[in-house]
C-alpha positions in Angstrom: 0.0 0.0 0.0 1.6 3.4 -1.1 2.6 6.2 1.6 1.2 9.2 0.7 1.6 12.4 2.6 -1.1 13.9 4.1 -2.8 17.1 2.9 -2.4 18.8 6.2 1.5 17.7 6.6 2.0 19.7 3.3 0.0 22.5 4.8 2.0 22.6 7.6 6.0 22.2 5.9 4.3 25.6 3.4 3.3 27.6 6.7 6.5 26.8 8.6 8.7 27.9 5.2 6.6 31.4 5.3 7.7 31.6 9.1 4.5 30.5 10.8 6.6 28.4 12.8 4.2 29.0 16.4 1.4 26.9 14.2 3.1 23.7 13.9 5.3 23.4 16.7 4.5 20.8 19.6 2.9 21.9 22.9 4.8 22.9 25.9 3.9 19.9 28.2 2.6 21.0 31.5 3.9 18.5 34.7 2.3 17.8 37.8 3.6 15.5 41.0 7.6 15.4 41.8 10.3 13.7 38.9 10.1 10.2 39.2 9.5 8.5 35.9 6.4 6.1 35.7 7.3 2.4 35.6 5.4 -0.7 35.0 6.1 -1.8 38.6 5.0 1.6 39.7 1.5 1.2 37.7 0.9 -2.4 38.9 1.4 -0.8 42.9 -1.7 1.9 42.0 -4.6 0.9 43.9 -8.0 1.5 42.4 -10.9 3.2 44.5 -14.6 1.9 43.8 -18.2 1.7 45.4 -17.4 4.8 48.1 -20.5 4.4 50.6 -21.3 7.3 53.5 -23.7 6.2 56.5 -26.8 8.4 56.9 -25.8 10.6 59.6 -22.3 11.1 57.7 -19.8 10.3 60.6 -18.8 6.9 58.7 -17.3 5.8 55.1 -16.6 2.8 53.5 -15.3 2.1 50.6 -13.6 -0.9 48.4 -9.8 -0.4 48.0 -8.2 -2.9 45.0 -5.0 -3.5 44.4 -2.7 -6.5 42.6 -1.5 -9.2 44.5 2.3 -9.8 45.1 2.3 -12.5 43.8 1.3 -13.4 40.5 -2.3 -14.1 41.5 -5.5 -12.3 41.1 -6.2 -8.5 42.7 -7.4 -8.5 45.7 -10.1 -6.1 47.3 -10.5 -4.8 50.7 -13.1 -2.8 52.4 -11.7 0.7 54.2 -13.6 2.1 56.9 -12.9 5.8 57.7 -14.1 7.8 60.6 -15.1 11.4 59.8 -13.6 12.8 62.9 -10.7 11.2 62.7 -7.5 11.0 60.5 -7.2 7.9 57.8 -8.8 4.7 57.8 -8.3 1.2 58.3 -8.9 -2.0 56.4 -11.9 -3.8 58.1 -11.6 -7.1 55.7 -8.7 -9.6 55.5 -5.8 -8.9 53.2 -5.8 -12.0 51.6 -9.6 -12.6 50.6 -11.3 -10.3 48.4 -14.8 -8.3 49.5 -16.4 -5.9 48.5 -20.3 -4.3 48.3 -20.2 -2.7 51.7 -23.4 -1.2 53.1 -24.2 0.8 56.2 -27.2 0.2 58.2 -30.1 2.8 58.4 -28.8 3.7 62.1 -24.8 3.7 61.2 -24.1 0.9 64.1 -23.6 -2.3 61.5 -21.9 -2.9 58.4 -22.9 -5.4 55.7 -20.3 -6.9 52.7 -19.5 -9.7 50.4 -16.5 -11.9 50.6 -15.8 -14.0 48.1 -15.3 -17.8 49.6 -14.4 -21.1 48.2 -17.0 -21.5 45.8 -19.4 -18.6 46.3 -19.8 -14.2 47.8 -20.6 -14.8 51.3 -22.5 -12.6 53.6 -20.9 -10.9 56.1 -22.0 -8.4 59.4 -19.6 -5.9 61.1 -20.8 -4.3 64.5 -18.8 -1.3 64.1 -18.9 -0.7 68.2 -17.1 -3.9 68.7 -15.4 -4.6 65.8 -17.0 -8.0 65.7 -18.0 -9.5 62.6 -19.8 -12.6 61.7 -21.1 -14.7 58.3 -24.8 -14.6 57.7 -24.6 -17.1 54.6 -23.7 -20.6 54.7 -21.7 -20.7 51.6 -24.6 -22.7 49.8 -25.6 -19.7 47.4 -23.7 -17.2 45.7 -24.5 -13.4 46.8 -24.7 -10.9 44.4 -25.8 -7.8 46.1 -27.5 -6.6 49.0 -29.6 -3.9 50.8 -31.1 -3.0 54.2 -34.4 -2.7 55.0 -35.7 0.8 56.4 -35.5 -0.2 60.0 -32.0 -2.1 59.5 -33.6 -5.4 61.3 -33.2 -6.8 57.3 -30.8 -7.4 54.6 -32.1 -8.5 51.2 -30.1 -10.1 48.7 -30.3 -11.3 45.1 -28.5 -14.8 44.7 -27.9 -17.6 42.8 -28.0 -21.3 43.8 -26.4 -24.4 41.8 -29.1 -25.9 39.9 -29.4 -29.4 40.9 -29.8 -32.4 38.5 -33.6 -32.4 37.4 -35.7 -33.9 34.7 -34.4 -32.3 32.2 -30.7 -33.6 32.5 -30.8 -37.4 31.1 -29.4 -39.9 33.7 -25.5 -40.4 33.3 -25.1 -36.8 32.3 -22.2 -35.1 34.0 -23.3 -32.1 36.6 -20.4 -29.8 35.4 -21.4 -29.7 31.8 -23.0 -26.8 31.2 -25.8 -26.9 28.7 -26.6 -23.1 27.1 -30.0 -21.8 27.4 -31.1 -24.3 29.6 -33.5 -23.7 32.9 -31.5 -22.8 35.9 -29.3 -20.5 37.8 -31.3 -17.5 38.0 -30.7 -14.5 40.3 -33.5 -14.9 43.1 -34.8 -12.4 45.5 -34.3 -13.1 49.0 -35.1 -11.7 52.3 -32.4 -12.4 55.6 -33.5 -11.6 59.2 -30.8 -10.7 61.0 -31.4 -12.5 63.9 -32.5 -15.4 62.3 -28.9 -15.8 60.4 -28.5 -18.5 58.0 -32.6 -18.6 56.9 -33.0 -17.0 54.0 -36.6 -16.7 52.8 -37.5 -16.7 48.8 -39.2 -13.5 47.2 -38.3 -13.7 44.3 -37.7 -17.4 42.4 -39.0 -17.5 39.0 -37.3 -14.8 37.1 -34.2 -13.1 37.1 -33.5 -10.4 39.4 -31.6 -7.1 39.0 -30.8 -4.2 40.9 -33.4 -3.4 43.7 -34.3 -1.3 46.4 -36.7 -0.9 49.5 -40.0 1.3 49.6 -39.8 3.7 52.2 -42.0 1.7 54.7 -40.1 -1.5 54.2 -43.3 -3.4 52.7 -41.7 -3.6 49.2 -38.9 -3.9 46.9 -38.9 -2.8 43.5 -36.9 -5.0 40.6 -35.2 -5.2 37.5 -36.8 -8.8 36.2 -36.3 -10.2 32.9 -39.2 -11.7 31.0 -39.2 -15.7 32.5 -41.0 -16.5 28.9 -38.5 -14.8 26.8 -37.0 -16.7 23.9 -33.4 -18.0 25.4 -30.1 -15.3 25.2 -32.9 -12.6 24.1 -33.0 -12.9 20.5 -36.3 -12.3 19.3 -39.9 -11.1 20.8 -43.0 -9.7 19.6 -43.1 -6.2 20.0 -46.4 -4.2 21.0 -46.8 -3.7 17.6 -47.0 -6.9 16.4 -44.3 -8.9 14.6 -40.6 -10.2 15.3 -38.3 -7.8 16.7 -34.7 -8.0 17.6 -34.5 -7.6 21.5 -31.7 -6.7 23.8 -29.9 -9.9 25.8 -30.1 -7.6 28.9 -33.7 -6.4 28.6 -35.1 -5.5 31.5 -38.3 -4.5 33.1 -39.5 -3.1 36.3 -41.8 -5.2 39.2 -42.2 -5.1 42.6 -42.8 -7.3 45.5 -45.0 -7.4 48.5 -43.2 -8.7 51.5 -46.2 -9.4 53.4 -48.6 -10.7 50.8 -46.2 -12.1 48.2 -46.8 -11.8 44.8 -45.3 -9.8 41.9 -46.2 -7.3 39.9 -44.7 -5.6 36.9 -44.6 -1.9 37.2 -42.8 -0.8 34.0 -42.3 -3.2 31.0 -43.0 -1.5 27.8 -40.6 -2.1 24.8 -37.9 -0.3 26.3 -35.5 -2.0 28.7 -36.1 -0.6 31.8 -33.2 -0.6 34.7 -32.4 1.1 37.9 -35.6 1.4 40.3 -35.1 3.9 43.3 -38.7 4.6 45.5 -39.5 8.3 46.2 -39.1 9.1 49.9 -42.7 9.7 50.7 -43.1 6.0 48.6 -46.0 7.1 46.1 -43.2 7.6 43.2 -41.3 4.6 41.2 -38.2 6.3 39.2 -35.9 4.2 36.5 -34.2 4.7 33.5 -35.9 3.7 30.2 -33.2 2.9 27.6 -35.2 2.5 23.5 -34.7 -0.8 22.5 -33.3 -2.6 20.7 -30.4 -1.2 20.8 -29.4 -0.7 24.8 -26.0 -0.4 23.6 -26.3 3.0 22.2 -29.5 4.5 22.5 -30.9 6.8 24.2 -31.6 6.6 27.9 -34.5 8.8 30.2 -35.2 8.7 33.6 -38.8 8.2 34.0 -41.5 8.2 36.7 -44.8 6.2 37.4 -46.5 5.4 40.3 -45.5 2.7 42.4 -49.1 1.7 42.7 -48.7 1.4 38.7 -50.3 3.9 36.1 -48.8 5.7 33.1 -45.2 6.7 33.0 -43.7 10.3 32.4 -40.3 11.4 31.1 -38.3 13.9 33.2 -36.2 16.1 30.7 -33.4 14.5 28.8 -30.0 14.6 30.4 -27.1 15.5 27.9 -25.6 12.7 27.5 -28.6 10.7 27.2 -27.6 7.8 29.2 -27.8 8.2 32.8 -26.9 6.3 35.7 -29.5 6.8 38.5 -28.0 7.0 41.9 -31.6 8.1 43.7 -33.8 10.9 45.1 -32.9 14.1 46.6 -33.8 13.9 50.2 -37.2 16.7 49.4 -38.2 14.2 46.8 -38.4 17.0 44.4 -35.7 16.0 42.3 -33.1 13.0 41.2 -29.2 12.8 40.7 -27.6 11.0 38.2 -24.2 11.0 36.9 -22.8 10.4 33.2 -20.0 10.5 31.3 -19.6 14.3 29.6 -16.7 14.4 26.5 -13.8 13.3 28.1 -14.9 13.6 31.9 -18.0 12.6 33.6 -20.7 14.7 35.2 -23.1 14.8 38.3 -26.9 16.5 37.7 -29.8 16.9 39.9 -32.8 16.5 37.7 -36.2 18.3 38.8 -39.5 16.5 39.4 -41.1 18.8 37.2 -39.9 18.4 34.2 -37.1 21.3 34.1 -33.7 20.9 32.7 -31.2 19.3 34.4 -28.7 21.3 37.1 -25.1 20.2 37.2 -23.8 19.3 41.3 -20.3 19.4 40.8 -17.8 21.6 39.8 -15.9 20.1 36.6 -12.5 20.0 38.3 -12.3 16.2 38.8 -13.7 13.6 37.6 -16.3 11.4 39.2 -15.3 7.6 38.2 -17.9 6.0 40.5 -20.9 7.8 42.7 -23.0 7.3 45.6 -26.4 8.8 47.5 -25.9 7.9 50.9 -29.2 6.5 52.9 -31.1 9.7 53.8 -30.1 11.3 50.4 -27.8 14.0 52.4 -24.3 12.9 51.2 -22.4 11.4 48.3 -19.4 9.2 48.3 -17.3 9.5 45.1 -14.1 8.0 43.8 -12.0 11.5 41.6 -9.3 11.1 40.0 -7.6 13.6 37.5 -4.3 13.4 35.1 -2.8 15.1 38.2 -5.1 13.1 40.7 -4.5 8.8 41.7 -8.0 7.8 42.4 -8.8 9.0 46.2 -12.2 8.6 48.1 -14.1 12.0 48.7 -17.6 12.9 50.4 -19.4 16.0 50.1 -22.7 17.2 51.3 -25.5 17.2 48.1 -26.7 20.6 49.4 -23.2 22.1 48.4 -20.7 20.3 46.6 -17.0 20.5 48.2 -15.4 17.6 48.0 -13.5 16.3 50.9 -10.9 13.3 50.6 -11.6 10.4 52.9 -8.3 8.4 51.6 -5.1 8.4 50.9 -4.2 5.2 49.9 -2.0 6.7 46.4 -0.2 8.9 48.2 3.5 7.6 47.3 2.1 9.1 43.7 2.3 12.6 44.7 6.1 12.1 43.6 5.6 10.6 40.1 5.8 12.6 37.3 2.4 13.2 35.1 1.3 15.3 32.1 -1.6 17.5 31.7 -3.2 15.7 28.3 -4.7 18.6 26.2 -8.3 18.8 24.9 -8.2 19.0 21.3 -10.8 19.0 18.7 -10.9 18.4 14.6 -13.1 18.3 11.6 -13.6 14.6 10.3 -13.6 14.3 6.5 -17.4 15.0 6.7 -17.3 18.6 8.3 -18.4 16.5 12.1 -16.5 18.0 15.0 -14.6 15.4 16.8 -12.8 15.3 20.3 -10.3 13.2 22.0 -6.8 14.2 24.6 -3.3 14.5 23.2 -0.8 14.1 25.7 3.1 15.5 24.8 5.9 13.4 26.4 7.3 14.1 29.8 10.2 15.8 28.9 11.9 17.4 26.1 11.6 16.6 22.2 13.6 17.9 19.6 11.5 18.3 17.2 7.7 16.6 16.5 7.6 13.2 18.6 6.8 10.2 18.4 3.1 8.9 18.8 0.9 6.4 19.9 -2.6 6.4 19.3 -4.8 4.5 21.8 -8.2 3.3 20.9 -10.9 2.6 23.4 -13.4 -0.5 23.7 -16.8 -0.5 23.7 -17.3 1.2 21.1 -19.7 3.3 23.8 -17.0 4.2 26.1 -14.8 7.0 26.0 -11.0 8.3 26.4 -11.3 10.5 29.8 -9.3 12.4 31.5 -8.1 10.2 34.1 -4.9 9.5 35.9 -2.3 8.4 33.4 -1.0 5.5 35.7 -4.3 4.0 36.0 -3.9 0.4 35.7 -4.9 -0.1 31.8 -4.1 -3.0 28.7 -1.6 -0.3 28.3 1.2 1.1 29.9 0.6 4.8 29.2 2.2 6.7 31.6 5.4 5.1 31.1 5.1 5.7 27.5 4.2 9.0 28.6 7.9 8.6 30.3 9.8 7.2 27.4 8.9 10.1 25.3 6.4 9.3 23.3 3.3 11.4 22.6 -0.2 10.2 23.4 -3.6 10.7 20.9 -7.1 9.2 22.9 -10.0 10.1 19.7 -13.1 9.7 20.4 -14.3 8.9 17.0 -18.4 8.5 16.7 -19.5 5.4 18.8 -18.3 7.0 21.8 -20.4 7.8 25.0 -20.0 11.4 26.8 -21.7 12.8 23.3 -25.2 12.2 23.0 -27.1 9.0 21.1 -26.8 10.7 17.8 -23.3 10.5 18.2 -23.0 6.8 19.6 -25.5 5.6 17.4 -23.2 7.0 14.2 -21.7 3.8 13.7 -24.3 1.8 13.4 -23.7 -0.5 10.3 -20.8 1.7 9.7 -18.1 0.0 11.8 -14.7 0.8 9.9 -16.2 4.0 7.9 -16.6 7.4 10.2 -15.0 5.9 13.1 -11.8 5.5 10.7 -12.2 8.8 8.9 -12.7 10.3 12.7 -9.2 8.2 13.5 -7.6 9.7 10.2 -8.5 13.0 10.2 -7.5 14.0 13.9 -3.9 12.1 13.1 -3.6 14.7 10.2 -4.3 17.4 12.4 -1.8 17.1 15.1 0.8 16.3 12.2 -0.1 19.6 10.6 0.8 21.0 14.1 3.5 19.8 14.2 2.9 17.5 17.2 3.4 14.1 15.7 6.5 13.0 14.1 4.5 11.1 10.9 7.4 8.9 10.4 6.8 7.3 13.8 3.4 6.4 14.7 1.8 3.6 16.7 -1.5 2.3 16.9 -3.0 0.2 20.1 -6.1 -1.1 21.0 -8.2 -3.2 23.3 -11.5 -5.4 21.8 -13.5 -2.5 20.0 -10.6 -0.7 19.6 -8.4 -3.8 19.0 -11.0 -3.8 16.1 -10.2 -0.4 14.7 -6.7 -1.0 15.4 -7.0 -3.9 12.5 -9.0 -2.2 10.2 -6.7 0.8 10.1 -3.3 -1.2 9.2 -5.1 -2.6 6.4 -6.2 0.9 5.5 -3.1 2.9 5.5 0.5 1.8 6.4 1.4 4.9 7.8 1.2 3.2 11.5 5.1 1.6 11.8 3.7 -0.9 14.5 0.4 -2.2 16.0 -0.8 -3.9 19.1 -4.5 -5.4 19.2 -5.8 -6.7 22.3 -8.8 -8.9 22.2 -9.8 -7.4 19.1 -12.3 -8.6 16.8 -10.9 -9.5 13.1 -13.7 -11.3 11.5 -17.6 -10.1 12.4 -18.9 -13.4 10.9 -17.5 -15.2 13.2 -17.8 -12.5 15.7 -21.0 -12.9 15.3 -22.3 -16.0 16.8 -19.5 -16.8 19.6 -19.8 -14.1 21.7 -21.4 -13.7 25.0 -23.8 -11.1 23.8 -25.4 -12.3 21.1 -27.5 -9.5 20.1 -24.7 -7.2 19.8 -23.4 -7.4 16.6 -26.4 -8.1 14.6 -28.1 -4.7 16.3 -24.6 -2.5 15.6 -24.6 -4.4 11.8 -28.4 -4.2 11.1 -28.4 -8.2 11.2 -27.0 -12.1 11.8 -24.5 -13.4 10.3 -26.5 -15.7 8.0 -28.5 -12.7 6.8 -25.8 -10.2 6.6 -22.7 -12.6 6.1 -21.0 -10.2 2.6 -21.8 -6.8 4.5 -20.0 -8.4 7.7 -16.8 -9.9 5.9 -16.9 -6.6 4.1 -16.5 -4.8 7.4 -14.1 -7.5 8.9 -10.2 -6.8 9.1 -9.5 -10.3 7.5 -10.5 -9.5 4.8 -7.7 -6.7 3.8 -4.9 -9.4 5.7 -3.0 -9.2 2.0 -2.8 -5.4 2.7 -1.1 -5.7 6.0 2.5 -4.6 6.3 2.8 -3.3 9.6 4.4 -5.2 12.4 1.2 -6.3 14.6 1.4 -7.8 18.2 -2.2 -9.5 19.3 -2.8 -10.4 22.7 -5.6 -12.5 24.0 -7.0 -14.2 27.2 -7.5 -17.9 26.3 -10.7 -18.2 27.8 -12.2 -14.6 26.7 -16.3 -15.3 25.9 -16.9 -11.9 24.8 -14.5 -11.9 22.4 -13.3 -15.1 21.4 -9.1 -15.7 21.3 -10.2 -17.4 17.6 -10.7 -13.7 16.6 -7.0 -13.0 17.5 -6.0 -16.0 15.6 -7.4 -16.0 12.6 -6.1 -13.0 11.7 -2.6 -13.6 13.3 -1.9 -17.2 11.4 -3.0 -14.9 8.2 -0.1 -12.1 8.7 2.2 -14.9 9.8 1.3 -17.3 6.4 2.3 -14.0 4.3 5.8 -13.3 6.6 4.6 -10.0 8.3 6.0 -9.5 11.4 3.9 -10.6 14.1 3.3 -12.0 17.7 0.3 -13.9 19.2 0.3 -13.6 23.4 -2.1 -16.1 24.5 -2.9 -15.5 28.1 -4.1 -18.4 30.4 -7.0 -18.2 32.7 -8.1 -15.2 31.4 -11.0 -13.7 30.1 -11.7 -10.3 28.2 -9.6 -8.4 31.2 -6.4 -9.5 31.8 -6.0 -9.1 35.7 -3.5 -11.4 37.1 -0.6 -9.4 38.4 2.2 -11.8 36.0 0.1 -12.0 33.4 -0.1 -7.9 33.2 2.7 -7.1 34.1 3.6 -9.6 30.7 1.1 -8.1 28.5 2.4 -4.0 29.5 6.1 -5.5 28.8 5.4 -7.1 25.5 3.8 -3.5 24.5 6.5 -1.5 25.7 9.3 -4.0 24.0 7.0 -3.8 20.6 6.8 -0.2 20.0 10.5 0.3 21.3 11.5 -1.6 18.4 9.3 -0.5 15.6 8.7 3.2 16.9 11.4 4.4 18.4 11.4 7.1 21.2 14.4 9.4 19.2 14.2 10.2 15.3 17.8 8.7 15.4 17.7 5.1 16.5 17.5 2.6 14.3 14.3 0.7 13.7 14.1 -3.8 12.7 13.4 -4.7 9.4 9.9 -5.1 8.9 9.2 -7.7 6.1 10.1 -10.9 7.4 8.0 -13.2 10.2 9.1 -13.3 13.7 9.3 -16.7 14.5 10.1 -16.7 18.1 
């Protein structure tokens, strides 16, 4: 494929020979923390912040610290407990068992969590007075998540049991093999009285269950609850209109329970896929978000109300983004807060009753990567983080929004060395104003550097602006340190923009999303803040895809690493986890589609492929099957391109044992070393021949 230089690179050599030298010349890169470069050891020692949880009187905080093991095992997660009135906190839950889902009790005196045991999450019960805890589960079923009733002399739980050999399982069958679609191993409802431990008492038994939450009075709990007669794996139903539709795998509607009487009843289950019930405080209001379906994956989302007695539903106004997460009502019940993801950061609105626009809580300055409305509805628990900020617990009132940290669990980061990553923004080859972060290198550069481009998953997520040594498929900040420059695009498909935007690459994979790609690459060569000789392109499984569609596109990228990427979206297709979620991005199934999906596939351009291209894949990865990596790997490697298949055991879509990371971050630093190298003068491998090591 023929190199061609880019319009704007031409525009940009012309401007600097007429002296406009201040147009095209890199950004000065602004630093934050002390000097110390960013290692892979470094990144692996970050500990993540998650599910930050404030008792209703707001003297108590809990929340879920994660961090990778020593060893080369899984991460392990521990539950923090801080006291308001006092300096730091201290880890509540062993070191060497993970837990997590902590709640509070209405009254502040207990604390509920998960621990994961042998073979199931186990229910556990701090008295925060004494310090004493004790199991309320008996190991038999597996916890998912839990809640306590108004007067705190409850917990309910959704669970799931092991189905035992039945009828429909032919004698001499073996219990472990798992037969798909079949009856069994449903989520239940159940109801624990804490001083009856041990006796848990079925609500819920004959349909999936959801997230939930109490009434008010304690005398119901509201659902998310799948359809019990839906085809299996959600691919087809008859819509209110009449007729086969395509449905969502995750549909969901809205029911409720009576504790007291039994019995349930469905709420809210229109077309849509309804999610995330939350009671008003008074109890006569039912709120959830109703996402138009098909198509969960990208449309758009509305928080609406009904009454919990049942009755026609109303929309509250939109929120920008169009795809809220629900986190509950303001204490006056006048109002709800929600938080989603806003360009490259993330947002918190309150959203009136009445039907007015929404308000936005907090400032802008950080960004909230995980939220929480504390019982009572007076404070929220967040996890920040910034490029200049490791992720922290804060709390802050709702009334007025000043953030306090509650943690300090990164503080060795304070001296690390980060970059402020610059907003930047681009026409696409159709006139469409795209966004994404650019990041210069930590330190000087003679001249335009080097650059990486990393592409996100999803493709309904986004690039935010989050702490550079976040642990991540990639080892950014210490690219960051090595001197090369970082591009994030968010082409169209990403979140933070609206549904028009998401919904833009709907049978249209490999079209704007590439032109997006292209076009903002062209810009910051026309500044002057990529070297075009030296670019890289990286990307985990939506972005993994891109990643392969764009070297056999252009072979202006000198080196690529996909990470459980998709390659071929016929065989995508079928084998995935989520069945309906390629034929409702590609208009269709496989067997319907099959020319339009090969058309769209990277495989199909593998005899255009020059670049050097690393895949790495977890062996046991359902969403996106390690086939997809090699198929188009044994292709480059039957035509002698340069390549590299990392096939990583016990792993799934994430790769998250500590060896097994740490491998995958030093294979990508070792690949684009060699192929892109960090100064203009160091000399670069040949390129033509296989790899066979």
């Amino acid at each position: 494929m023929r190199s061609e230089v880019p319009v704007s690179q031409r525009l940009c050599v012309v401007l600097a020979l007429l002296g406009f030298l201040a147009f095209c010349s890199p950004a000065v890169s602004v630093m934050a923390g002390g000097d110390k470069p960013f290692t892979i050891e470094a990144m692996l020692r970050l500990a993540s912040i998650d599910d930050v949880r404030v008792a209703a009187d707001g003297k108590r905080v809990a929340f879920v610290v994660t961090r990778m093991s020593d060893q080369a095992g899984e991460p392990v997660s521990r539950i923090v407990l801080t006291d308001m009135a006092r300096e730091g906190g201290r880890p509540v839950t062993p070191a060497t068992t993970s837990c997590d889902h902590p709640r509070f009790s209405p009254d502040g005196k207990w604390l509920a969590y998960l621990c994961q045991g042998d073979n199931a999450s186990e229910l556990h019960l701090l008295q925060l007075a004494a310090g004493q805890s004790r199991r309320l589960s008996d190991g038999r079923a597996d916890i998912l998540d839990l809640a306590f009733s108004p007067d705190g002399k409850k917990l309910a739980v959704t669970a799931t049991t092991s189905p035992k050999a039945g009828p429909n399982r032919p004698e001499g069958c073996d219990g472990d093999v798992e037969v798909l679609d079949s009856p069994g191993g449903l989520a239940g409802l159940y109801l624990l009285t804490l001083s009856q431990p041990g006796v848990m008492r079925q609500l819920v038994a004959d349909r999936d269950v959801g997230a939930f939450a109490f009434s008010p009075d304690g005398r119901r709990i509201v659902f998310e609850t799948a359809n019990p007669h839906a085809p299996p794996r959600g691919r087809a139903h008859n819509g209110a209109a009449g007729g086969t539709a395509p449905v969502d795998a995750g549909h969901a509607d809205i029911a409720v329970v009576d504790l007291d009487k039994g019995g349930v009843k469905l709420v809210a289950a229109s077309d849509a896929s309804e999610n995330m019930p939350t009671v008003s405080p008074d109890g006569r209001l039912l709120a959830y978000v109703a996402t138009a379906a098909p198509g969960f994956y990208y449309n758009a989302g509305r928080v609406m109300v009904v009454p919990l007695t049942g009755g026609e539903s109303r929309p509250l106004a939109p929120t920008p983004d169009a795809r809220p997460e629900l986190l509950g009502w303001a204490e006056d019940g006048q109002s709800l807060l929600v938080r989603e993801a806003d360009g490259v950061g993330a947002a918190l609105y309150a959203l009136p009753l009445d039907g007015q626009p929404t308000t936005r809580l907090d400032d802008g300055r950080r960004i909230p990567l995980q939220a929480s409305l504390s019982l009572g509805s007076r404070h929220l628990g967040l996890a920040l983080t910034d490029w200049d900020l490791p992720p922290e617990a804060f709390v802050t009132s709702v009334e007025r929004y000043e953030p306090k940290a509650v943690s300090a669990v990164n503080r060795e980061f304070a001296a690390y060395q980060t970059v402020k990553p610059e907003i930047v923004r681009w026409k696409s080859a159709d006139g469409t104003m795209i966004e994404g972060l650019y990041t210069p290198p930590a330190g000087p550069v003679v001249g335009a550097p080097p650059l990486l481009v990393e592409l996100h998953g999803g493709p309904a997520q986004a690039a935010q602006r989050l702490y550079p040594g976040l642990l991540n498929s990639y080892p950014l900040a210490v690219f960051s340190a090595h001197g090369y420059a970082l591009f994030q695009p968010n082409v169209r498909g990403s979140d933070g923009y609206g549904p028009a935007f998401r919904r833009a690459i709907v049978n249209d994979w490999g079209g704007v999303d590439f032109a997006d790609l292209m076009s903002g690459l062209d810009a910051l060569i026309a500044k002057g803040q990529a070297d075009p000789q030296r670019l890289g392109v990286m990307g985990w499984s939506y972005g993994g895809y891109l990643a392969a569609w764009a070297i056999g596109h252009t072979d202006r990228f000198k080196a690529a690493s996909i990470g459980g990427g998709i390659t071929n979206l016929v065989s995508q297709c079928g084998s995935m986890d989520l069945p309906d979620f390629m034929p409702l991005y590609m208009g269709g199934e496989a067997y319907e589609r099959f020319d339009f999906l090969f058309d769209r596939s990277p495989l199909k351009y593998a005899a255009a492929i020059q670049t050097p291209t690393l895949f790495q894949h977890g062996v046991a990865d359902e969403r996106v099957p390690f086939t997809q990596a090699l198929e188009l790997y044994t292709a480059l490697s039957r035509r002698g391109v340069t390549t590299r298949l990392a096939a990583y055991p016990r792993s799934g879509h994430d790769i998250t044992e500590t060896g097994l990371l740490r491998d995958l971050m030093v294979r990508n630093l070792d690949w684009f070393a060699r192929f892109v190298p960090a100064t203009a003068t160091q000399s670069r491998p040949a390129m033509a021949k296989a790899d066979p090591s």
